[in-house]
Structures are given as structure tokens and as C-alpha cells.
N, C-alpha and C positions, 0 to 999 in steps of 0.2 A: 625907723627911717634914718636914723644917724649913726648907725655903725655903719652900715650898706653904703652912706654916702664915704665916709671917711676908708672904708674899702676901697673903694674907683680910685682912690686919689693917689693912696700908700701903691696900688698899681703899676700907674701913672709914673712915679717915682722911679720905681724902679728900673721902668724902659728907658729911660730919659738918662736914668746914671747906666746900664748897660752901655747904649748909644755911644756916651762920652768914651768910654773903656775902649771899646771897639776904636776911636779915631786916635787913640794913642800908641797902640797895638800899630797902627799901620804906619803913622810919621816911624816910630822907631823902625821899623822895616826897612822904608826908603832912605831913612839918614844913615844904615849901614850900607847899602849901596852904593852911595854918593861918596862916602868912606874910602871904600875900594878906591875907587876910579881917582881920587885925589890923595898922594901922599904925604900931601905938606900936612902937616902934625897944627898947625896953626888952623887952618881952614876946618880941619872938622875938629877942632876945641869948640869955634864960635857958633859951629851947628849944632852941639851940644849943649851951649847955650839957650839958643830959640828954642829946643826941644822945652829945656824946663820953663821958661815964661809961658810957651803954649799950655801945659800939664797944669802951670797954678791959676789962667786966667778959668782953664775948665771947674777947676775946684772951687774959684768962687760963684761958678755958675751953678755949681749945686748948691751952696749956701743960698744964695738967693732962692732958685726952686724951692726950698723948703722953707724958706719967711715965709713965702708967698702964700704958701700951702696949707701952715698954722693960720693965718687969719682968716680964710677960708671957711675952716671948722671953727673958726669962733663967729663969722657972722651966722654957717648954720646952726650952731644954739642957741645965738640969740632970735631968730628966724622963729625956731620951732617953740 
């Protein structure tokens, strides 16, 4: 019963960090278009900026996901 469970979860996981990858993949996309269209050298410095605060606020969204996800598997051992 507790590997089966601890399957679904490591799952789970891994959709959740795809997901993320996917919404980073697309801001860079649109922040080189935005690029284009403006050629002051200042203006897309500071959009390069937001890029990387977005990328490391996701990163700690995975660290959290997976605290979450160890105590999980430890209240089902103590459960079973």
C-alpha cells in the first residue's frame, strides 16, 4: 500500500514542475517581441529583469511542493 501511494505523488510532481517549464518557455517568447518593437537598450534591460524574479519565485514553488509532499509520506507511515 505505500509504495502505490508514494507513486501518485512523485507523479503529481512531475506535472506540476513540467507546467512550470512550459510558463517560462512562453514569457521568454513574448519578452523577445516586446524587444523588437522597442529599441531603447534600457527598456528591455529592466524586462529582463522581471524575467528572472518570475523564474526564481517558480523555483521556490517547487521547493515548497516537495516539503509538502515529504510529510505526506511520513504521516502515511505512521497511518499504516
Amino acid at each position: 500500500m505505500e509504495p502505490a501511494g508514494n507513486q501518485q505523488q512523485q507523479q503529481q510532481e512531475q506535472q506540476q514542475q513540467q507546467q512550470q517549464q512550459d510558463q517560462q518557455q512562453q514569457q521568454q517568447q513574448q519578452d523577445q517581441h516586446q524587444q523588437q518593437q522597442q529599441p531603447d537598450q534600457n527598456q528591455q534591460q529592466q524586462q529582463q529583469q522581471q524575467q528572472q524574479q518570475q523564474q526564481q519565485q517558480q523555483q521556490h514553488q517547487q521547493q515548497q511542493q516537495q516539503q509538502q509532499q515529504q510529510q505526506q509520506q511520513q504521516q502515511q507511515q505512521l497511518t499504516m
